[in-house]
N, C-alpha and C positions, 0 to 999 in steps of 0.2 A: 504494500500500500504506500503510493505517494504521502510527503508530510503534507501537501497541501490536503488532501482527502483526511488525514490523521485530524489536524487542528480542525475540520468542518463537524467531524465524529464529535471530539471532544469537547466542543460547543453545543453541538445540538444534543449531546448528551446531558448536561445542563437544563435545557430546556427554555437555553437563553435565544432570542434572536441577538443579532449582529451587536446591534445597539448597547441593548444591555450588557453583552460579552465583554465590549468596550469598554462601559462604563467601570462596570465593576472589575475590570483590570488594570484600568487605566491605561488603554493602551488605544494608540490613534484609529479612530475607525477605516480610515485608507488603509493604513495600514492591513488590519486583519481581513479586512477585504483581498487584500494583495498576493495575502500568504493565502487566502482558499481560492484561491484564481489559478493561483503559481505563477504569476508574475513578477513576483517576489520572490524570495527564500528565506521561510523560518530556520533561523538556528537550531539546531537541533537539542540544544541545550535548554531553549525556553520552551520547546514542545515538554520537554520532562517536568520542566518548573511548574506550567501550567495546569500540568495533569496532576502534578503533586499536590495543588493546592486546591484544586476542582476536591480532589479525593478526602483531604486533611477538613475543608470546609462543608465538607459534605451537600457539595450541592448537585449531585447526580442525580438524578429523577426518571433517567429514561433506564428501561430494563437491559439493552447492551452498552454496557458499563467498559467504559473507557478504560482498561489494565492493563498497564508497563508490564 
């Protein structure tokens, strides 16, 4: 699986749209738009960070559960 497909999982696993993913990451919405495009390249170091803290926060809600 592409990391652009990986980071789309791990959002909509949430059960966040775009916006919200944003918000509460603080991170630019170009941005994460960019990395699910693959016009961009996530680091693969923040794919881990993010999933670390989706998991630690417990904000997973959808039943295929985003695991490193």
């Amino acid at each position: 699986m592409e990391i652009k497909d990986e980071i789309k999982r791990l959002r909509e696993s949430t059960g966040m749209n775009r916006k919200e993913f944003c918000e509460y990451f603080e991170i630019p919405y170009r941005t994460v738009t960019e990395w699910e495009r693959g016009t961009r390249k996530m680091p693969d170091y923040v794919l881990r960070l993010l999933a670390y803290k989706v998991k630690m926060d417990n904000l997973i809600v959808k039943e295929d559960v985003y695991e490193e």
